[in-house]
C-alpha positions in Angstrom: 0.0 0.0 0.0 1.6 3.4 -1.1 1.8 5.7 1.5 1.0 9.2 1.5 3.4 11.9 1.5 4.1 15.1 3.3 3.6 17.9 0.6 5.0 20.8 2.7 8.7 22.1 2.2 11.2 23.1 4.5 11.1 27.0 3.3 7.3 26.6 4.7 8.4 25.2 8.4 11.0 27.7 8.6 9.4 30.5 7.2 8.7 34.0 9.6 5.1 33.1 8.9 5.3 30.1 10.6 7.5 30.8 12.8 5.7 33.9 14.4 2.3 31.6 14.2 4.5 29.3 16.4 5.3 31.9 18.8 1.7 33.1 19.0 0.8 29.0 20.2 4.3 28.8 22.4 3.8 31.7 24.6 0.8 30.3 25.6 0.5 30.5 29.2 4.3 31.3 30.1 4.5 35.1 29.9 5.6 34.8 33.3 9.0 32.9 33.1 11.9 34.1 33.1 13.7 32.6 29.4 10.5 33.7 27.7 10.7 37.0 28.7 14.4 37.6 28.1 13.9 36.2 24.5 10.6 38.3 24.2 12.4 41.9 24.8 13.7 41.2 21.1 11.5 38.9 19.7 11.6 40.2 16.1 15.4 40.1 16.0 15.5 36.5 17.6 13.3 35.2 15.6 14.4 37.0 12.2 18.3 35.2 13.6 16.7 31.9 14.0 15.1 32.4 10.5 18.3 33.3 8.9 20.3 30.3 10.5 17.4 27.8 9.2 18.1 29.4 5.7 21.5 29.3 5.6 21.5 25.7 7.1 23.5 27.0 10.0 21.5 26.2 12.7 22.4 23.9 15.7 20.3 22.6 18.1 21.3 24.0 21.9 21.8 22.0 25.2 18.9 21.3 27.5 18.3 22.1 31.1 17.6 18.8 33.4 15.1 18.3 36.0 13.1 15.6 37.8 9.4 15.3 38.2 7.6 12.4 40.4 4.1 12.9 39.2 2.8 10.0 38.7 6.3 8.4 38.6 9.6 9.8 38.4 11.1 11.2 35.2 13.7 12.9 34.1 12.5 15.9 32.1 14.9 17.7 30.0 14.2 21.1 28.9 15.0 22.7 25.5 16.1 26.6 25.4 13.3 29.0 24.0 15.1 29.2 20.7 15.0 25.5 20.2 11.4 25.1 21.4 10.2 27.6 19.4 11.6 25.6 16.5 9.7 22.5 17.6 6.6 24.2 17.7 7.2 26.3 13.7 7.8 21.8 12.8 4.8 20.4 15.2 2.4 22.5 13.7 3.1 22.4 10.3 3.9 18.2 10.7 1.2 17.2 13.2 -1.8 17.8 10.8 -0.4 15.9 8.5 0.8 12.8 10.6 -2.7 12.6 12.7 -4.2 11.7 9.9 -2.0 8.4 9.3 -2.5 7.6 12.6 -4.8 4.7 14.1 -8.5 6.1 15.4 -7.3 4.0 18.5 -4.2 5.7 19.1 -5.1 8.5 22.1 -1.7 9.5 23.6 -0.7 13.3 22.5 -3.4 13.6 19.7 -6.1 16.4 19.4 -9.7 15.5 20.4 -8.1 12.9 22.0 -7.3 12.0 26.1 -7.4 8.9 28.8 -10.7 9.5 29.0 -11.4 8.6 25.8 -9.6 5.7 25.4 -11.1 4.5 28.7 -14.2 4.7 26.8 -13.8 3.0 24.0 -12.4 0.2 26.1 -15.6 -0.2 27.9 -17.3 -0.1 24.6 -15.0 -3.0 23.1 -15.7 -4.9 26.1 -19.8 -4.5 25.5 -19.3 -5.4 22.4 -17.1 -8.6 22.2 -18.8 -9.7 25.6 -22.3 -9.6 23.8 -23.3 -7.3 26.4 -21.1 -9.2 29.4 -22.4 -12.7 28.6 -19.5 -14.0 27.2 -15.8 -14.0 29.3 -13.6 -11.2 27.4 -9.3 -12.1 27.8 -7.3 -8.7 27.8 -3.8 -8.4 26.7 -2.0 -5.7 28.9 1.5 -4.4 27.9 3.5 -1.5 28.5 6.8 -1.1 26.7 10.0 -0.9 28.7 11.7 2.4 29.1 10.2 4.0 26.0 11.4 7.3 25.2 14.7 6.4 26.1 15.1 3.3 23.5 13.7 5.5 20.5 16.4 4.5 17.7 17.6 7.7 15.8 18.3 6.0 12.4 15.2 3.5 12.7 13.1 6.9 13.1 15.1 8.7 10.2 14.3 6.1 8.0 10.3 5.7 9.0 10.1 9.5 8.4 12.1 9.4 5.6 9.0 7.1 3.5 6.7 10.2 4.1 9.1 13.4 4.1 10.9 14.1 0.4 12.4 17.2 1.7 16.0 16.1 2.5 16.0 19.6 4.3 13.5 18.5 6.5 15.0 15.1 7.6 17.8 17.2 8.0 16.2 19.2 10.6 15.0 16.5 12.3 18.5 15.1 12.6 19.9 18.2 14.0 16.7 17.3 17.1 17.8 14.0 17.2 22.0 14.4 17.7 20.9 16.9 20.4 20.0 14.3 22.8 20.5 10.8 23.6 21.0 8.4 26.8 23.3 6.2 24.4 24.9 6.9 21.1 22.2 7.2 18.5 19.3 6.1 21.0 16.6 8.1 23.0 14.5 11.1 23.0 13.9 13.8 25.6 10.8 14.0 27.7 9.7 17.5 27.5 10.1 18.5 23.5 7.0 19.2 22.1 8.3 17.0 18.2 9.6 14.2 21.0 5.9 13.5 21.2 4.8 13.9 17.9 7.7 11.3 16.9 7.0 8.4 19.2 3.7 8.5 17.8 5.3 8.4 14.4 7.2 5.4 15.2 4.8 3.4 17.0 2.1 4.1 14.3 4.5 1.2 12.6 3.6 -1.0 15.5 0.1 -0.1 15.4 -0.4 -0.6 12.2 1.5 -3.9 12.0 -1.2 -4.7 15.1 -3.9 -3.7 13.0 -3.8 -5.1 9.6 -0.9 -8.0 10.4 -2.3 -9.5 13.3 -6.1 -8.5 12.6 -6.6 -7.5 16.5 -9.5 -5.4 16.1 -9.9 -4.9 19.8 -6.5 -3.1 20.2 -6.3 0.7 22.3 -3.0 2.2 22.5 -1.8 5.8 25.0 1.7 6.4 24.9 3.9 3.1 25.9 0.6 0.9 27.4 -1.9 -0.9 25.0 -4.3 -3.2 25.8 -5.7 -6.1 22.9 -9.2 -7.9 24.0 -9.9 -11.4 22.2 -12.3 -13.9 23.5 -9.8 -17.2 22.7 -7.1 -16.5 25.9 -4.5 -18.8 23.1 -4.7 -16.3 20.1 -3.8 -13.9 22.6 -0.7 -15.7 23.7 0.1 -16.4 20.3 -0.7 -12.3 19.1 2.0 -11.7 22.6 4.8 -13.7 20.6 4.7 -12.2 17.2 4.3 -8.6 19.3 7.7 -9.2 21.1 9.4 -10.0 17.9 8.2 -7.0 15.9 9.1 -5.1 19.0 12.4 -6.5 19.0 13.6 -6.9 15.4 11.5 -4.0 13.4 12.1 -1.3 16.3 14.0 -2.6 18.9 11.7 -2.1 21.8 11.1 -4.2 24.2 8.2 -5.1 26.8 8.1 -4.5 30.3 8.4 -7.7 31.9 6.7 -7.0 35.2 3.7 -5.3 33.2 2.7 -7.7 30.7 -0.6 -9.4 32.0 -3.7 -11.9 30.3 -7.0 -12.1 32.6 -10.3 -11.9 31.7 -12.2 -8.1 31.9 -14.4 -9.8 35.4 -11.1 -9.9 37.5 -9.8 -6.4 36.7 -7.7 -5.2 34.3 -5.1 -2.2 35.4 -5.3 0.6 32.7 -4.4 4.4 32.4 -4.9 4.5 36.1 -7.8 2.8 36.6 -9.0 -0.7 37.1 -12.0 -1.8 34.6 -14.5 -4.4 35.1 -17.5 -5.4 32.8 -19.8 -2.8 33.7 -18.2 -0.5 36.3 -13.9 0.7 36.5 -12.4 1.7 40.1 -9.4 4.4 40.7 -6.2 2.3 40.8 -5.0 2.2 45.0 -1.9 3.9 44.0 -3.3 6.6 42.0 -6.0 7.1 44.4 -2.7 8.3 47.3 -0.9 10.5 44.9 -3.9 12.3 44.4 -4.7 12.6 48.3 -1.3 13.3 48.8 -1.3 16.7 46.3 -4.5 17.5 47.1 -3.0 17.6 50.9 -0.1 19.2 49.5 -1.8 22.1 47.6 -5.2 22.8 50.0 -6.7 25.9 49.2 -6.0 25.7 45.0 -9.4 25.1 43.6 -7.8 24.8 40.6 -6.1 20.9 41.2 -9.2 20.0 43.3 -11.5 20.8 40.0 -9.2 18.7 37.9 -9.1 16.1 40.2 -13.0 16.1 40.5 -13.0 16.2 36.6 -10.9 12.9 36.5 -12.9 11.0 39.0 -16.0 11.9 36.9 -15.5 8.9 34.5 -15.4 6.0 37.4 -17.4 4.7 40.6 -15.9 7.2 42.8 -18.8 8.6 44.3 -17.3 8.1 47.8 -13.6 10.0 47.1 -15.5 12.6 45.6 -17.1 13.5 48.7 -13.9 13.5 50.5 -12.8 15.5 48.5 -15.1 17.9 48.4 -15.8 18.0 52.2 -12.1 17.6 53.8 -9.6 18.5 51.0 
């Protein structure tokens, strides 16, 4: 099957059109730090120099500022200057359009229109549907892929981009991204650029894809790293587990997490996007239900978290940590 191919040129990413639409999107929300401002006193001339190093093929990526995060689990975030991110923002949005729309309708990580929520719900309407309305036992496949971002391989993500992108320019930018980070020669991506996300789609959309029309698992929901594939034969789901490990392994050279990979039927709970689903009812995971008692304790008094957190209790039984919440926290 031909692919389609991305009609845009690089003179259109790095135009001063683009690139002041970019900054209109980036400074979204961050007026009030710091490296925004300083580059904002002379926005026109940074910009217009950013401009004229994309033209004259001069211009390297900078280094990246480290941090840690622990919500929900640790990470190490690393993040780009304002230069650089407003670079990844003038590609995103000139890239993403196109890219959504090779994507899987069940792909729900970093997407438009898309969100845990929804993917939640499409996996209580798969199991409706192959349960025949829970009166027939449902067998879920749960995976989550072992340290993700940082096992992205550069030159398998080159060559994957390189069957939709023409412009040599553009690959060429995207090389630049890539050389500026990496845990290991020529593998990994940074958490915290905005085209990191974008690209991880891109290269699991292989594995989706190879899901969808090689193994014929119709049931399958992907977000991020965890994906979940629902089969009423338990066997065809051990044998979709071993052709999944090899494609992993030998077209991108992922691996699964071995502590996370799980088959049981949809009646004795099955642990997804924080959440544990049953036929006809899901419950908040135990350990997601004390990190959000923990911040809520930690931030009392901002209405702002407690709203969010009411807003994400909304789509399961919680009826009970609702009202804590709203009467001691």
């Amino acid at each position: 099957m031909a692919r389609i191919r991305f009609t845009h040129t690089y003179d259109s990413i790095i135009s001063l059109e683009n690139l002041l639409g970019a900054w209109r999107e980036f400074i979204v929300g961050k007026h009030q730090r710091k490296d925004v401002q300083e580059f904002e006193r002379n926005l026109m001339s940074n910009i217009i120099s950013l401009h004229n190093d994309l033209v004259a093929r001069t211009y390297r990526h900078r280094g990246y500022e480290a941090f840690n995060i622990s919500d929900p689990k640790p990470r190490n975030i690393h993040k780009a200057s304002v230069r650089d991110r407003l670079l990844h923002r003038a590609i995103y949005r000139q890239l993403y359009p196109f890219f959504d729309r090779t994507f899987i309708p069940d792909s729900y990580s970093c997407r438009y229109d898309k969100a845990t929520h929804k993917a939640i719900r499409k996996l209580k309407r798969f199991v409706w549907q192959l349960s025949n309305n829970r009166k027939e036992t449902v067998w879920v496949l749960k995976c989550d892929i072992r340290k993700f971002f940082a096992s992205i391989d550069h030159g398998i993500l080159l060559s994957i981009l390189e069957k939709y992108i023409e412009d040599q320019n553009i690959i060429h930018l995207f090389r630049l991204i890539l050389q500026s980070f990496s845990v290991r020669e020529g593998i990994g991506l940074p958490l915290g650029n905005l085209t990191s996300q974008l690209l991880v789609n891109i290269y699991l959309n292989e594995f989706d894809q190879f899901v969808k029309h090689r193994l014929k698992a119709r049931y399958y929901i992907r977000y991020a790293d965890d994906f979940v594939i629902l089969e009423k034969d338990k066997a065809r789901l051990g044998e979709i587990l071993s052709e999944i490990k090899t494609f992993l392994s030998e077209r991108l050279k992922l691996e699964l997490h071995p502590d996370k990979v799980s088959v049981r039927t949809i009646f004795s709970g099955v642990d997804f996007l924080g959440w544990v689903h049953f036929p006809n009812h899901r419950v908040l995971r135990t350990t997601t239900k004390r990190r959000m008692i923990r911040n809520l304790k930690a931030k009392q008094g901002n209405g702002a978290v407690k709203q969010s957190y009411l807003g994400l209790l909304s789509h399961g039984n919680t009826k009970k940590l609702q009202n804590k919440i709203m009467d001691d926290l």
